[in-house]
N, C-alpha and C positions, 0 to 999 in steps of 0.2 A: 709197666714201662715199655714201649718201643724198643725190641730189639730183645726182650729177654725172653729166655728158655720156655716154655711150655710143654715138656712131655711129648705125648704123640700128637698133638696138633703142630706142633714144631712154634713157629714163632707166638709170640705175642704182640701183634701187631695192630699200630693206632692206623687202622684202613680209613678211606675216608667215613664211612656210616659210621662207625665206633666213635669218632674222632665229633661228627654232626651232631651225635646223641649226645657228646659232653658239652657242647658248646652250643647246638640252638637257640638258647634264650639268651645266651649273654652280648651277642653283638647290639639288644635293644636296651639291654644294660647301662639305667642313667641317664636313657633319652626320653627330655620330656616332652609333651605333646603341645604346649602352652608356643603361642603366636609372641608371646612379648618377652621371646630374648632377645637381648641386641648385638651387634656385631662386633668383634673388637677393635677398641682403638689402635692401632699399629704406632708403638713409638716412633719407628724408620720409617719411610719408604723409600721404592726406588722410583728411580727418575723413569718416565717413556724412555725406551729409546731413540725414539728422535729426537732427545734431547742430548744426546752422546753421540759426539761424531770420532771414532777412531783417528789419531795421527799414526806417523808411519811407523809401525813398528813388526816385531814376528806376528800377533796378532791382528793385524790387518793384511798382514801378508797372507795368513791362512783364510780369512774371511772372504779375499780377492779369490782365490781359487776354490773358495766354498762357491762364490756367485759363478764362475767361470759355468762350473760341476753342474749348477742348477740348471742354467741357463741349454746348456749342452743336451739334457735330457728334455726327450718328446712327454706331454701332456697324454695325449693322444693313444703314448704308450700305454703311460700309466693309469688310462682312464677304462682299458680295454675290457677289462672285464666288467668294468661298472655299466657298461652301454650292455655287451652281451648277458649280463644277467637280469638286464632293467627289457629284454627286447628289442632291443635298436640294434644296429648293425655296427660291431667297431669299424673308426676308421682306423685303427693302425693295430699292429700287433702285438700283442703285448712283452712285456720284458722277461725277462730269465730267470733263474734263479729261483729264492723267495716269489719270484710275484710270478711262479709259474707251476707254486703249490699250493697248499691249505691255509695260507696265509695269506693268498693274493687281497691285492688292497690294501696293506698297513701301510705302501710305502708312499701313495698316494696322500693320506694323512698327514703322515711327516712332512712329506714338498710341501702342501698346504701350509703348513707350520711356518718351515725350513723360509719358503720364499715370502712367506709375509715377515717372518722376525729381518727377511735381509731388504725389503722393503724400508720398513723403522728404521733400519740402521743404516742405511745409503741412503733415501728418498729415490734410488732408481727404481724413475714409474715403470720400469718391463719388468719385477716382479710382483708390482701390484696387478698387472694388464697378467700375467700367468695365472696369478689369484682368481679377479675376474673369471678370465675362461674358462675354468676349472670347474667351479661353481656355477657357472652356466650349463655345466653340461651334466652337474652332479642335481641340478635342479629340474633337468629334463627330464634324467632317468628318474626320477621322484616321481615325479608328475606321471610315468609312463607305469609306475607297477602302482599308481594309485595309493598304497596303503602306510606308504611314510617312511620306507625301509628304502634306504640306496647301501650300495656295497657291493665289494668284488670279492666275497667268497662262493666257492663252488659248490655248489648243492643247497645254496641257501634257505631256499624255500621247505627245504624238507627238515632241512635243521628247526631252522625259526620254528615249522608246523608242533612239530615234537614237544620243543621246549616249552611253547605256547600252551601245549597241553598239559604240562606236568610232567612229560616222561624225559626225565634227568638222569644221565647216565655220565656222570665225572671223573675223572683224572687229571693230575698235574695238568696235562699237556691235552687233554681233548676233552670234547663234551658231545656227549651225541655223535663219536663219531666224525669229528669236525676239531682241525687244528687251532686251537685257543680261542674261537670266534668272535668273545667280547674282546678279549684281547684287538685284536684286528678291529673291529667298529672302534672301538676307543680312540685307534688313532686318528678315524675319521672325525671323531665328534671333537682331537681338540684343535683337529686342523681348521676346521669350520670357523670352531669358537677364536682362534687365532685370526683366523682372514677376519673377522667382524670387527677384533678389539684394535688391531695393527692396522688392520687398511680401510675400516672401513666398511666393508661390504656388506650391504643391508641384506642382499640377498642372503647371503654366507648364514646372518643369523635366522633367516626363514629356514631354512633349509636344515640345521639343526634346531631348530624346536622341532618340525612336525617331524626332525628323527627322533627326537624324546619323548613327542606324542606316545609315539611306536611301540618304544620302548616299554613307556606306564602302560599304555595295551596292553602288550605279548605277557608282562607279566603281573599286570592285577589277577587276584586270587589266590596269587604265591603264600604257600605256607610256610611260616618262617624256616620248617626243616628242608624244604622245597628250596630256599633259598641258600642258603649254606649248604646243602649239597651241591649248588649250581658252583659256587662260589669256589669249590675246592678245583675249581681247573684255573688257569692262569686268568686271567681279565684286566689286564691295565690298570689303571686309575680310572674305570667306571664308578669310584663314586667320587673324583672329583671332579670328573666333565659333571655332574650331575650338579655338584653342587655351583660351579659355573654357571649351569644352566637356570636356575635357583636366582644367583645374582643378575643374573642378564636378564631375567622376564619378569623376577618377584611371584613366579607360582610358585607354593608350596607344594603343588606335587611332586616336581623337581627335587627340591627337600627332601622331601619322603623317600626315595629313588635314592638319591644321595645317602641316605642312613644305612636302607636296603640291601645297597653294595657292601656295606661293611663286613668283610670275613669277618665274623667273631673270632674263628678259633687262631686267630695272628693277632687281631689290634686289643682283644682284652686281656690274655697275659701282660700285652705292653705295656696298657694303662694301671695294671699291676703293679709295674716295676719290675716282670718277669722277663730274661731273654731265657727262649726258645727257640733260636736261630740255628742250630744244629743243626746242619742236613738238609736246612731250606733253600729251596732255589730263591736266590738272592735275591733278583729281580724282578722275582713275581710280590714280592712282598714290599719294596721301595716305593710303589704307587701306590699300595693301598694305605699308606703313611703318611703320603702327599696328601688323597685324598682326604685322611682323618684331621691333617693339618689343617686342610682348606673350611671343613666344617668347625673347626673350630673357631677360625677369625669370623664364619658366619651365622655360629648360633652361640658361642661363649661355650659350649660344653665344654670342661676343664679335661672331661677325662679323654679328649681327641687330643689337648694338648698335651697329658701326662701323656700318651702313647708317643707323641713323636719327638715329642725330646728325650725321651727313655731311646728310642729305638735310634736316633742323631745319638747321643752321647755313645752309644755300646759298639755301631759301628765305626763311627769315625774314629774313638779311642780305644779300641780293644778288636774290631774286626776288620783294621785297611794295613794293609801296604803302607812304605815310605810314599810310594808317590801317590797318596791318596783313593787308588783302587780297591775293592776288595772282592773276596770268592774265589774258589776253587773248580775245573769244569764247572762254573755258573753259579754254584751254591755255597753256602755258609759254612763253617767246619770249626769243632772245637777250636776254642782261642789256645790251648797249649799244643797247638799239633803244628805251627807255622812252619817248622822245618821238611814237614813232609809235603807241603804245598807250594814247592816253588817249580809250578811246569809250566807248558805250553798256554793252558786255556785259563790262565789267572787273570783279574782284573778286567772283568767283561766293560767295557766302555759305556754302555747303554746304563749299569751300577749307577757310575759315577754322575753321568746327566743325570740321573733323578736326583741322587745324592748332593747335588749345586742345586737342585730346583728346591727340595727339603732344606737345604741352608737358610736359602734366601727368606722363606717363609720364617723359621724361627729365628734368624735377626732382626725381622719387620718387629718381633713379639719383644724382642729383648735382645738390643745394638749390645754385639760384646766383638772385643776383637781378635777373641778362639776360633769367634765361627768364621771370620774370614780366615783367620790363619788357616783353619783345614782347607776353605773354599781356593785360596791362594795356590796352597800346595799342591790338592787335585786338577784348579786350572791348567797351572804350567808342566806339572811330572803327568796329569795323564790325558786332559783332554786338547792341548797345545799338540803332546805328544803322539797324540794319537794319527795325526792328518800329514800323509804322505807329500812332501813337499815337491814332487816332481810331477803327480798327474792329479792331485788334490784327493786323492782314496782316503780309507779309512779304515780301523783297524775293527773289528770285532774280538777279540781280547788284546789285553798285551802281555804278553812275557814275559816273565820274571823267571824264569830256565835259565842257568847258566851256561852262557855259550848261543841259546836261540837267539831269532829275530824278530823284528814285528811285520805281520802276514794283515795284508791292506784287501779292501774289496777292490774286483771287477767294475768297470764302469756300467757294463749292461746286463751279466749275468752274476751275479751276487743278490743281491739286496737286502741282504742278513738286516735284521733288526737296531743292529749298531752302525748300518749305515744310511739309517732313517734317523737316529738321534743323533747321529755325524752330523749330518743336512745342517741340524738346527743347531749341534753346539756350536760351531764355526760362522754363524749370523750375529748369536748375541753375548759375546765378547763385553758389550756397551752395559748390561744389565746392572751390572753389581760394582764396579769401579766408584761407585757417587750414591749414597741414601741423603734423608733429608730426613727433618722433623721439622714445627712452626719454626723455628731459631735456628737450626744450627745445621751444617752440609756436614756430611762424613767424608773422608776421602780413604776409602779402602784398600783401594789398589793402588798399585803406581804403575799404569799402562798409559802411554802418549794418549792424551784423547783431550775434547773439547766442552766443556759442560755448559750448559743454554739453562739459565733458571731464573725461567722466565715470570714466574709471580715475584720473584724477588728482581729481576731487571738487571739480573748477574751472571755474566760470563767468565768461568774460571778453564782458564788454560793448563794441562798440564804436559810440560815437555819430560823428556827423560830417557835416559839408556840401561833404564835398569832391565833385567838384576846385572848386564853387563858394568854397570858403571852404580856408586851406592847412592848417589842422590837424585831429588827429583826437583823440578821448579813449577810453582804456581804461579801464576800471570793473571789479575784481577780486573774484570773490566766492568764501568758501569758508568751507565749517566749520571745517576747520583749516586752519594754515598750510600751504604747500605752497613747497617749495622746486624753482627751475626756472628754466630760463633762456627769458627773453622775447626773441626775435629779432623785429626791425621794422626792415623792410622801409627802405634806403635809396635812391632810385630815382636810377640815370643821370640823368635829367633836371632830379633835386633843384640848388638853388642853397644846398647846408648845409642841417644837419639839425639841430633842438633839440630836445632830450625832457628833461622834468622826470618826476620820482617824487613825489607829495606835493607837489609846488609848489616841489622841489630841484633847481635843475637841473643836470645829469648830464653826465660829461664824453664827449665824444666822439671817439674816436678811426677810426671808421670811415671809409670813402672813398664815393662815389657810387657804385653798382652792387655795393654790396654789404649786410650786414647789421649793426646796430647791436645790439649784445648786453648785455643786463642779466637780471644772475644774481644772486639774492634768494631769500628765504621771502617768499612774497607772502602777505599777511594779506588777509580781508573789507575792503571799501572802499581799498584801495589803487588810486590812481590813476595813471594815462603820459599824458601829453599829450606829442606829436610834431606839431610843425612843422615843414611842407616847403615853401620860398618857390619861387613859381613864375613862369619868366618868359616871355616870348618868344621866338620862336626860327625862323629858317626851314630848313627842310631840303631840299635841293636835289633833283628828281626826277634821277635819276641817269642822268647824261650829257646834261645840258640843263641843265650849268650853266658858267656862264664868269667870268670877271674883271670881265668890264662888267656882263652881267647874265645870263638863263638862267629858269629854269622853277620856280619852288620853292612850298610848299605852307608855310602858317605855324600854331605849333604854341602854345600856350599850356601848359609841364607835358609832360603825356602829350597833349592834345587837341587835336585836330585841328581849326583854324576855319575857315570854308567863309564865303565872301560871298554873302550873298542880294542874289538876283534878279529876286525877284518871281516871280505865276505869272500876268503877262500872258502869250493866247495857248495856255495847256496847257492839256490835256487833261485828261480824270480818269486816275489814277495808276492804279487798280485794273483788270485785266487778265486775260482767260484766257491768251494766249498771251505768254509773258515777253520776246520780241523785237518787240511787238506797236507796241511807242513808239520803235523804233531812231531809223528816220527823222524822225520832228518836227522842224522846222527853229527851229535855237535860234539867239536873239538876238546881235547883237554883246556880247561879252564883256568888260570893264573888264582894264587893264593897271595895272601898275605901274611908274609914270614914277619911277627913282630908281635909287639904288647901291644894290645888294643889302645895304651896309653902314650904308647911311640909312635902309632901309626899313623895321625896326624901330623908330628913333626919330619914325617920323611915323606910328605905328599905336596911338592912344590908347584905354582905356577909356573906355567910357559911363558916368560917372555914374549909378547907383542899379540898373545890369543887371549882373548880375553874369555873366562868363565873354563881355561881350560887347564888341568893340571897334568903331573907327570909322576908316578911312585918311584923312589931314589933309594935302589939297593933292595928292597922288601918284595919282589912281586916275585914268583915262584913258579915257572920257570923263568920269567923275563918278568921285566917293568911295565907299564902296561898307561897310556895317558886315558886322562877321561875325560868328557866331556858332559855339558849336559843332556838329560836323559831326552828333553824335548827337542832337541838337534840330530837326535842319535837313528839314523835310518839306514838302509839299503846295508847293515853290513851287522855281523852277530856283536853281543856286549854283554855284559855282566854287570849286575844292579849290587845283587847282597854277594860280599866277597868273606869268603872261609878266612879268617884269621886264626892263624898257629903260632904258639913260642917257636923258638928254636927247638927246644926239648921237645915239644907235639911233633914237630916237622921230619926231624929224625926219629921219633918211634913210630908215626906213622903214614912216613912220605911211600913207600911199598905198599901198604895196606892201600893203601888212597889210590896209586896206580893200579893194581889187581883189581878194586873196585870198581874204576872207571873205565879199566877196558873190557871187563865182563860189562857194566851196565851196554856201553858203546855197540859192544857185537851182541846183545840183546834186541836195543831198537836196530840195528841196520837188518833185524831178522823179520820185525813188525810187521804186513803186510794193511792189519785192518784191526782195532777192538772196540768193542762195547764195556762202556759202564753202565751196570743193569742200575734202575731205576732213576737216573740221571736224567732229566726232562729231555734236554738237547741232544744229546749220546742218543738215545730210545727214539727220538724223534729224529732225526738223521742216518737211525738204520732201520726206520721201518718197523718198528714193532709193534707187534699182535699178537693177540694171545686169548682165550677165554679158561675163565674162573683162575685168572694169573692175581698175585697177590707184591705189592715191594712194601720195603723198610729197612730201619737203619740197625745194624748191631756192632758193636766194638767198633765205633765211629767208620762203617763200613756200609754200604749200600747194598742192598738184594734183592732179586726177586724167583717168587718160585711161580706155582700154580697147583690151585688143591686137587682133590682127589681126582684122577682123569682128565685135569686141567691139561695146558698146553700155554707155548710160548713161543714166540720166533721173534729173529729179526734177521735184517738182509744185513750181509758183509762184502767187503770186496776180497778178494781173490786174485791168484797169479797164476793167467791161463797157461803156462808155460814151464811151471815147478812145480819142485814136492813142497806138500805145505802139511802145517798139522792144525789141531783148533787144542789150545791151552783152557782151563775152566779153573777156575778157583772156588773152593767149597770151606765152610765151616766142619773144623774136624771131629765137634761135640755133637753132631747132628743126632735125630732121635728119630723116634714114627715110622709109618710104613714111607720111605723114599724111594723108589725103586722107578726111572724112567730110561726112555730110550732119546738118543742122541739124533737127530735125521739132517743130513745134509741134501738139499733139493729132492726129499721126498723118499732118501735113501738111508736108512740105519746104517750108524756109523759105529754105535756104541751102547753097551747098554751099564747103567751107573748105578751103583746103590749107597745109600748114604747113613749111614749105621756106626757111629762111634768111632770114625775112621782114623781122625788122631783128634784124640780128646785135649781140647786147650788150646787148640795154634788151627791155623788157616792154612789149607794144602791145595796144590796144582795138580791134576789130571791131565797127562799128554796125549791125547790123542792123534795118531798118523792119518791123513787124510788119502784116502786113495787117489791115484792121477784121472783116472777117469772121472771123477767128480769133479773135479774143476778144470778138466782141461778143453781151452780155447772159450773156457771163461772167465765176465769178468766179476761177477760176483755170484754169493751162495744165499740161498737162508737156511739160517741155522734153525732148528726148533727143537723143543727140550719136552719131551711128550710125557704123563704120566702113566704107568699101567693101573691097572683097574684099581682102584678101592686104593690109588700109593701117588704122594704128589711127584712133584717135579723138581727138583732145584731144593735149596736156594741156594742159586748164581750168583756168586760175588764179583764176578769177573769175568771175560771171555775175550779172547785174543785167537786169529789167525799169525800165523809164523811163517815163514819159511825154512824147511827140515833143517835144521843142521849137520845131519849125516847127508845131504845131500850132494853132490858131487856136482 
């Protein structure tokens, strides 16, 4: 088992080789080789989006400053490195941030996406003329390195050579040396495959085939351990650009490629009915879901479909957040640990876009109205929420920290990963509001918008002010009659449902989480009006909640309401680096003095604010109004609120103060930490290491380094104080442990790890000398082994500033 005890080898750990040995053969597991399977029928579909025109609502409102955002950015930028790696000369410099590392060129892909999905959804032709451009020049550098490969990663040629060859060398986060690199193409291929299906662009599909050419190339000969080794570093949804690729040209190589990608050691536990999510980084595994989905509407294999409706039900029911987010710093984490998961870097945004795009596919398979319910809830509490309403930014996690904010990207030096699926959630708004089968429209959503259905000759209007106001109206238009069944959307959280025809009102015989069916000839000007009363409600953060009281979040409907805080104190939000606000020491946080059973009865509307309430005598130290969470910007809030009796509150209202002001003057101490083995953590401080080892024990993350091994990573530093460096260890440790501490090349410490507290996890304070960081701004740290004795394992590492410091 991962993470348990072994004697003097110390861990037992599933590295990736151990891990490729178990699982090699099962990724081709059930896949058969036979030409005549067929595709599946999709009971739903959804409409084009050019068949969805937004009316004026918050979501059009975000989509207008999504286009502003697009628009704003140079091509030219973002193209820079694809000219200088193709040979040609950029014309412009390139951007900041992300595309000014190891990842340069994902965010290219995304705009590709980004401005073709807001193309479909406006018809303004200046982001099909971006599309165009873009592609003209992503066709040039093709044509210029001959061989099929376009892309803006650094060192490419030496990567690709390697890989080509066989010599795979894997991690979460690198391969060869090289930051995620399928990762990165992926976004190119489904930018391309976007510009073709949305706008159009003959080219666009030229230009990813002969990069899939490439592709089947570099890796015909691959041996299936060759390939699941490759696989165990991050990679996108490379196999469902693949299997795109598959439907857009009908080669089966494509196909082939598409299975290929399949990590076995993720999608066959799932097709088991196995979660294994523990400790995984979240969002490396949500595409390879998509992907298994997408093979399955195009070969029938069931067991793609058991994997992603296993892996749809366990996170959306067991592994999200109120507002539909889920992960902890980026990865999965026991389902009974939610209390210890509410920080900074919760709810990575980029999750939840895969997690709508995974929806959307298993309600095409089977219209239910759970799955919108989730898709609902994640629209408005996270990816509404997500889009800075002042300069159109975008958040790369959101917080669920009591008392934090939400921390938006830079407009030219950021480009985190969540602000490339930013781009594109804030375009297609239009996607999911309307499905269709032969007979009958769905209406899922209730967002203002226009629906054009056009094989039926039917224009259905829907106005509305929901969730501010409960009802919606339909407005029917057509030359002739059209005979069809109207399905509207009845939601779980509905308290009864009323729909009138004409001002008739209609009997109802459906249940909550399901659909309300009215089957008719609908004539020109026939009208629906649907009411859906909305109330109250709190929802308990899971396994933080009791009889007396517990942790819960409070829901108005579908929405999620958050108490402002105020932005005594903060900072500006806008950011290059997305962990850049962790530490900010937040305020004491208001409670909820009351029975989790009273506590809805003393949470009143405001008068004349709509969506907005006010806690009456219960908020601890004051009252506290709330709003919703997707309204809630530029100022600190609180999602899940501590509920106390009276009796909890007096035994321990002291305890909770002591607590909260040691935590408080802990982080105001923070200067810089690493979460060892944490993709993005490790990957934001630099880490390096040879013969270094990580994995997961007592739902904790580590990493050491075996005998004579070594490890670093770079920290920042306070060129100006005493500071010390804090380490966290396992106190049952065993083996020969014995290393040295080096800060910029200088022994700091030397450590031994021998039974030091058997049972519990313990801190090592090390004092940093002034001369080692003085008139610096950051260190690297390296955790050396002596001879024949490893290194670690580091469960933790933190810069501080002294506390005796004066």
């Amino acid at each position: 088992m991962a993470g348990a005890r072994a004697g003097k080898s110390g861990y037992v750990w599933v590295g990736a080789l151990v891990l490729l040995a178990a699982t090699a053969a099962c990724s081709a597991a059930g896949v058969r080789s036979s030409d005549q399977r067929r595709a599946v029928a999709m009971r739903a579909k959804p409409f084009p989006l050019a068949s969805v025109r937004l009316l004026d609502s918050p979501f059009r409102d975000a989509m207008e400053r999504n286009g502003s955002y697009l628009l704003s950015l140079e091509p030219d930028r973002l193209l820079h490195n694809f000219r200088k790696f193709a040979g040609l000369e950029p014309k412009a410099p390139s951007y900041g941030g992300w595309e000014a590392r190891g990842i340069a060129g994902h965010t290219l892909g995304h705009y590709l996406s980004a401005c073709s999905l807001m193309y479909a959804s406006t018809g303004d032709k200046r982001y099909k003329e971006r599309v165009a451009y873009i592609v003209s020049e992503l066709a040039l550098a093709q044509r210029q390195r001959k061989d099929g490969y376009v892309g803006g990663i650094p060192d490419a040629d030496r990567l690709w050579s390697e890989i080509g060859r066989g010599e795979i060398r894997a991690s979460g986060f690198d391969l060869n040396g090289a930051w995620v690199p399928w990762y990165t193409v992926h976004k190119l291929y489904a930018g391309l495959i976007d510009a073709h299906r949305l706008c159009g662009d003959r080219q666009a599909k030229a230009v990813v085939t002969r990069l899939g050419d490439w592709a089947a190339r570099l890796t015909r000969g691959f041996t299936q351990e060759q390939w699941q080794k490759m696989l165990v570093a991050e990679h996108g949804g490379m196999n469902e650009v693949m299997a795109d690729l598959y439907a857009m040209t009908g080669r089966r190589e494509f196909l082939e490629l598409a299975r290929a990608f399949n990590h076995g050691a993720v999608l066959d536990p799932l097709a088991r009915r196995e979660d294994r999510l523990d400790g995984q980084h979240a969002n490396t595994q949500i595409p390879k879901v998509i992907g298994a989905a997408r093979q399955y509407e195009l070969t029938g294999e069931t067991r793609h479909r058991d994997a992603a409706a296993f892996f749809w039900d366990r996170v959306t029911q067991h592994r999200s957040y109120a507002i539909g987010g889920n992960s902890d710093y980026e990865h999965f984490f026991p389902v009974d640990q939610f209390p210890a998961h509410l920080s900074p870097q919760t709810a990575e945004t980029c999750n939840t876009y895969n997690m709508l795009k995974l929806t959307r596919h298993l309600f095409s398979w089977e219209p239910s109205a759970s799955k919108v319910d989730y898709y609902e809830r994640a629209l408005y509490n996270h990816i509404l929420a997500s889009q800075d309403p002042q300069k159109g930014m975008m958040t790369y996690f959101v917080s669920l920290k009591p008392g934090h904010f939400k921390v938006y990207n830079t407009p030219e030096d950021s480009f985190w990963c969540c602000t490339g699926s930013g781009m594109e959630n804030h375009g297609k708004y239009g996607e999911a509001i309307y499905f269709h089968d032969v007979d009958s429209l769905y209406v899922n959503l209730f967002i203002p918008s226009e629906l054009t259905w056009r094989e039926k000759g039917l224009v259905v209007r829907q106005e509305t002010r929901f969730p501010e106001q409960d009802t919606t109206l339909l407005t029917v238009t057509c030359r002739e009659p059209v005979r069809t069944t109207l399905k509207v959307r009845y939601p779980g959280w509905a308290r009864g449902v009323t729909v009138t025809v004409n001002g008739e009102e209609q009997p109802v015989e459906a249940t909550p989480g399901s659909y309300v069916s009215l089957t008719r000839r609908w004539r020109s000007g026939d009208r629906v009006e649907i009411r859906l009363p909305m109330s109250l409600r709190l929802e308990p953060l899971p396994h933080a909640a009791g009889t007396d009281g517990g942790t819960y979040a409070v829901l108005y409907g579908p929405i999620v309401l958050a108490g402002e805080l105020g932005a005594e104190g903060m900072p500006s939000p806008y950011v290059p680096d997305q962990r850049q606000l962790d530490t900010v020491p937040t305020p004491t946080v208001p409670l909820l003095v009351s029975s989790p059973q009273e506590v809805l009865r003393r949470i009143a509307p405001v008068e004349g604010k709509p969506l907005t309430f006010r806690t009456q005598g219960i908020g601890k130290p004051a009252d506290v109004t709330l709003i919703p969470f997707y309204r809630m910007h530029h100022q600190r809030y609180v999602v899940y609120w501590k509920v106390l009796t009276d009796e909890e509150w007096r035994r321990t209202a002291a305890e909770l103060a002591a607590a909260e002001a040691a935590r408080k003057a802990l982080e105001a101490r923070i200067v810089d930490e690493v979460r060892p083995a944490e993709q993005q953590s490790e990957i934001d401080h630099r880490f390096q290491g040879q013969s270094s080892r990580s994995g997961d024990f007592n739902n904790r993350k580590w990493r050491d380094a075996a005998e004579g091994g070594w490890f670093s990573y770079e920290l920042k530093v306070r060129p100006d104080a005493l500071q010390e460096l804090r380490c966290t260890y396992w106190g049952g440790e065993g083996g020969r442990r014995t290393f040295d501490i080096l800060v910029d090349g200088k022994k700091l410490a030397t450590q031994t790890l021998a039974n030091n507290k058997p049972g519990e996890f313990f801190t090592v304070v090390y004092p940093i000398p002034a001369e080692l960081t003085r008139g610096k701004q950051k260190v690297t740290v390296r955790f050396q082994g002596h001879e024949r004795s490893l290194a670690g394992g580091v469960f933790g590492l933190q810069i501080l500033t002294r506390s005796d410091a004066s």
